[in-house]
C-alpha positions in Angstrom: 161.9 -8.7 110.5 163.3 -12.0 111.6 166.4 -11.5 109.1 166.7 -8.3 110.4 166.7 -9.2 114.5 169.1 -12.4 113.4 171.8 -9.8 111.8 171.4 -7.9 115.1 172.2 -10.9 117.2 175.1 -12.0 115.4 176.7 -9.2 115.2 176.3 -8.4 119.0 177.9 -11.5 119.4 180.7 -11.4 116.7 181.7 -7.8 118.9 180.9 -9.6 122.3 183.3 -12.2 120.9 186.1 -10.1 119.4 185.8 -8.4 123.2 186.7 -11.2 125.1 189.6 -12.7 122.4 191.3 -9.3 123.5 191.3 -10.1 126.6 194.8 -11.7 126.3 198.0 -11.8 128.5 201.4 -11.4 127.4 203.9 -13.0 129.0 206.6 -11.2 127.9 205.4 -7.6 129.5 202.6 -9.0 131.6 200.3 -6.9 130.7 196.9 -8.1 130.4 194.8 -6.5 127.5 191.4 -5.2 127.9 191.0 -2.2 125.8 187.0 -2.6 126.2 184.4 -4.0 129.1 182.8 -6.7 128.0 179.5 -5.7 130.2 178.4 -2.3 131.4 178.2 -1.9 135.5 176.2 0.2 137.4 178.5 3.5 138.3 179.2 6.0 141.1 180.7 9.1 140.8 184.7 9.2 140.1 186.9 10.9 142.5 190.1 12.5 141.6 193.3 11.9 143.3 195.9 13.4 141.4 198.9 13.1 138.7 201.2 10.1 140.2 205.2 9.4 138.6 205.0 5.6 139.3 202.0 3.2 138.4 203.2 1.2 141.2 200.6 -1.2 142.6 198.0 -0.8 139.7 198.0 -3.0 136.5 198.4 -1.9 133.1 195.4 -2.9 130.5 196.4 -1.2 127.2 195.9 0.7 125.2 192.8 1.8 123.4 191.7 4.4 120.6 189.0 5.4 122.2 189.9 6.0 125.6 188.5 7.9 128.0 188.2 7.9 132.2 184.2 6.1 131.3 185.8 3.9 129.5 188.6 2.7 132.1 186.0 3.1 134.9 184.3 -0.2 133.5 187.2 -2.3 132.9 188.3 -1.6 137.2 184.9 -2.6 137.7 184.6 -5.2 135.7 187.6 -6.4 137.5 186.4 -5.6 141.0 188.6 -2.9 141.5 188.9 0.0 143.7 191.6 2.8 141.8 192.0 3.2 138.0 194.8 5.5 136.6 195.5 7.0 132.9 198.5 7.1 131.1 199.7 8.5 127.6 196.3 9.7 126.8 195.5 5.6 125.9 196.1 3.6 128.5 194.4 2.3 131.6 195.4 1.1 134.4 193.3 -0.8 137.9 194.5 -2.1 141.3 193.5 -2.2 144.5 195.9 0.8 146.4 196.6 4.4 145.2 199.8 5.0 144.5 202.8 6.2 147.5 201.9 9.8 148.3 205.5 10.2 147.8 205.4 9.9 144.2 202.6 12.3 143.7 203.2 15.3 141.6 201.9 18.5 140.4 198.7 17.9 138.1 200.1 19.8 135.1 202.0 16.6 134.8 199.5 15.0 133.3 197.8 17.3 130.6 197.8 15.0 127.9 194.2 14.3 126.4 192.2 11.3 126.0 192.4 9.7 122.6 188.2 9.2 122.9 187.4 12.6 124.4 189.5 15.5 123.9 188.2 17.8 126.6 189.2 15.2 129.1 193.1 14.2 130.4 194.5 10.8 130.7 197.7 11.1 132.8 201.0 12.7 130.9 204.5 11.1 129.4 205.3 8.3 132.1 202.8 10.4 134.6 199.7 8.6 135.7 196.2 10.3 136.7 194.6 8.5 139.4 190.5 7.9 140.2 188.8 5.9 142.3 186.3 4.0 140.7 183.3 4.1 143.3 183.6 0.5 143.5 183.6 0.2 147.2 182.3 2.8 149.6 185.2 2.4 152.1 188.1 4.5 152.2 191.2 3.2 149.9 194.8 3.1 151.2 197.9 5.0 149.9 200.2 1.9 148.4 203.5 1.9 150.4 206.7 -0.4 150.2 207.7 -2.6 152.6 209.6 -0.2 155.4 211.1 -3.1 157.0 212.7 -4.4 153.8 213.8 -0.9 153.1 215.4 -0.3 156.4 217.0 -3.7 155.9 218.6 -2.9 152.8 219.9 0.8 154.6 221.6 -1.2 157.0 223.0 -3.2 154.5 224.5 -0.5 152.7 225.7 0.8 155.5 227.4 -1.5 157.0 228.9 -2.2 153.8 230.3 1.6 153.7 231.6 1.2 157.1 233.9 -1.7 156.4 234.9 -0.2 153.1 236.3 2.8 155.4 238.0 1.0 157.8 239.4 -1.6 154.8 240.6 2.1 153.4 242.1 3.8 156.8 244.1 0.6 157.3 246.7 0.2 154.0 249.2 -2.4 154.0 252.9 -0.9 154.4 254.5 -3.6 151.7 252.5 -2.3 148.8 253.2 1.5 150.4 257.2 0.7 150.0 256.3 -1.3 146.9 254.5 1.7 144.9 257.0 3.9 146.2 259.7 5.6 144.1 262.7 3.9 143.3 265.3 6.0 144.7 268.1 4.0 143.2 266.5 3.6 140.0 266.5 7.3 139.9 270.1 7.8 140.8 271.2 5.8 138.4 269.0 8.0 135.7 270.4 11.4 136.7 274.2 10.0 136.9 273.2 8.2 133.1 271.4 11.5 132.4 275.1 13.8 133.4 277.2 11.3 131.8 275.6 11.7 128.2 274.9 15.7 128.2 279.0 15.7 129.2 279.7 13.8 126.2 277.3 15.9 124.1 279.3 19.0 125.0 282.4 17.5 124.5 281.4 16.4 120.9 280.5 19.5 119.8 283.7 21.3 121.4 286.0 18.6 119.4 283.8 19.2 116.2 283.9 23.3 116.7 288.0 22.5 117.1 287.9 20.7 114.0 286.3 22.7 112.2 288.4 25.6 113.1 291.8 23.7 112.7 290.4 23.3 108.6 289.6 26.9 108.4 293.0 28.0 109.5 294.8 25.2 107.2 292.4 26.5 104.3 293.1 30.2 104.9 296.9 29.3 104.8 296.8 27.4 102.0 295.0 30.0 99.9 297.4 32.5 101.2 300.2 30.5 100.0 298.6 30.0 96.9 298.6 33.8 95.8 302.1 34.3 97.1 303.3 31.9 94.3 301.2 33.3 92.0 302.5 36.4 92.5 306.4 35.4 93.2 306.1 33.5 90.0 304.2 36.1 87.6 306.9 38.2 87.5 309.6 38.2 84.5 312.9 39.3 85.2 315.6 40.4 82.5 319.6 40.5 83.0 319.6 44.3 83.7 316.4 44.0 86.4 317.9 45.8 89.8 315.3 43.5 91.8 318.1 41.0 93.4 319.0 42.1 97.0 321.9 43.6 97.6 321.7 41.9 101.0 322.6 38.6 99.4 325.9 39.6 97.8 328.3 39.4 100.2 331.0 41.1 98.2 328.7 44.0 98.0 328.2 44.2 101.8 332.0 44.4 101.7 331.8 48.0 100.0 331.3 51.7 100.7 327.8 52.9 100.1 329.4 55.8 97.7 331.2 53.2 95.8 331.9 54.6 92.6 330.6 58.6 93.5 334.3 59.8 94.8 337.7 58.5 94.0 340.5 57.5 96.7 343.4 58.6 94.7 342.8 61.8 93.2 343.2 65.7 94.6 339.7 67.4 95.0 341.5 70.4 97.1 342.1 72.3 93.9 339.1 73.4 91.9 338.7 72.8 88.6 337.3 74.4 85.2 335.4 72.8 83.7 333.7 74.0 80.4 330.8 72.9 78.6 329.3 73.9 75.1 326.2 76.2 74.9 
């Protein structure tokens, strides 16, 4: 019996110690980790608020495996504090003020279950569900940022879009005649412009000339070319008739009947002639 109640000790003290060696902080995120109470605490009643979009002013513990809204009840009250939220179904959250009443949304937002008790929610994908813990008796604030701070940083802006408009309504005339368009610049492109379609033109009128001068010299020389082949394909003997008459003067000299009636004789009497049958 005395082994048996010296097991039992030790091992409520080897969980009471892994307990409290998670209670750690991380600098890095700043959360501080207390997936578990360390002690149980007499409880009142939790009251709902509703699904939040911001955690903002309550204090992120962790996550846990076993979470559930019993669960993160003891770790606000083991902290001494007055609201607890859920988160992802695993996380809990404590801090002294509910969330802005600005921020709060629809409770369908947060219908993700508890990791330790399914028929229970824990808050939604970056949506918080918010409790009170029953930790104090006395009615809890609504969390809201500093209005004068805000109203500071409006003015700011403000004034900061005001002289941005009257920087804007006010340009300076140098950099107006300065970006402007060069006018002479652009002369000088449209005379540059003229000047080298005119010469375009006139090259390809002096090439079409060309061209057409060869074609004419080409046709004539092919022409000339058959004429001597034909003037010199042609053989002439010593009784050919071809030579012009034209080009005998002698010839011009003389009667077109030449030869057909002669000068000297009588044709007034008629005469017999007879020919053989």
């Amino acid at each position: 019996m005395f082994t048996s109640k010296a097991l039992s000790v030790l091992v409520a003290a080897s969980v009471f110690s892994m307990a409290s060696a998670q209670i750690t902080t991380s600098a890095s995120s700043s959360i501080v980790l207390i997936p578990t109470p360390t002690s149980q605490r007499p409880a009142s009643a939790i009251t709902s608020i509703g699904c939040f979009k911001t955690s903002v002013p309550l204090e992120d513990h962790g996550p846990w495996r076993f979470q559930s809204e019993g669960n993160c009840q003891q770790i606000c009250l083991q902290l001494g504090k007055n609201v607890m939220g859920l988160s992802e179904g695993t996380n809990c959250w404590c801090g002294d003020q509910i969330p802005p009443k600005s921020a709060k949304v629809a409770n369908s937002s947060c219908e993700t279950t508890c990791s330790g008790i399914d028929t229970d929610f824990c808050g939604g994908a970056d949506h918080y569900w918010v409790d009170l813990t029953g930790f104090t008796r006395n009615k809890v604030e609504f969390y809201e940022p500093d209005s004068s701070s805000a109203s500071s940083r409006v003015a700011k802006q403000t004034s900061e879009a005001v002289e941005t408009a009257v920087v804007t309504e006010t340009p300076d005339p140098k950099s107006d005649k300065s970006s402007g368009p060069n006018k002479v610049g652009i002369a000088v492109g449209v005379v540059v412009g003229v000047l080298a379609l005119a010469a375009i033109i006139g090259g390809v009128l002096l090439f079409l000339r060309h061209k057409r001068r060869r074609e004419v010299e080409e046709e004539y020389r092919r022409q000339a070319a058959v004429n001597s082949f034909v003037s010199g394909g042609k053989l002439h003997t010593s009784n050919s008739s071809m030579t012009d008459s034209r080009l005998d003067p002698e010839f011009m000299n003389r009667r077109q009947s030449n030869g057909s009636i002669a000068d000297n004789e009588d044709y007034s009497r008629r005469i017999l002639k007879v020919t053989n049958v």
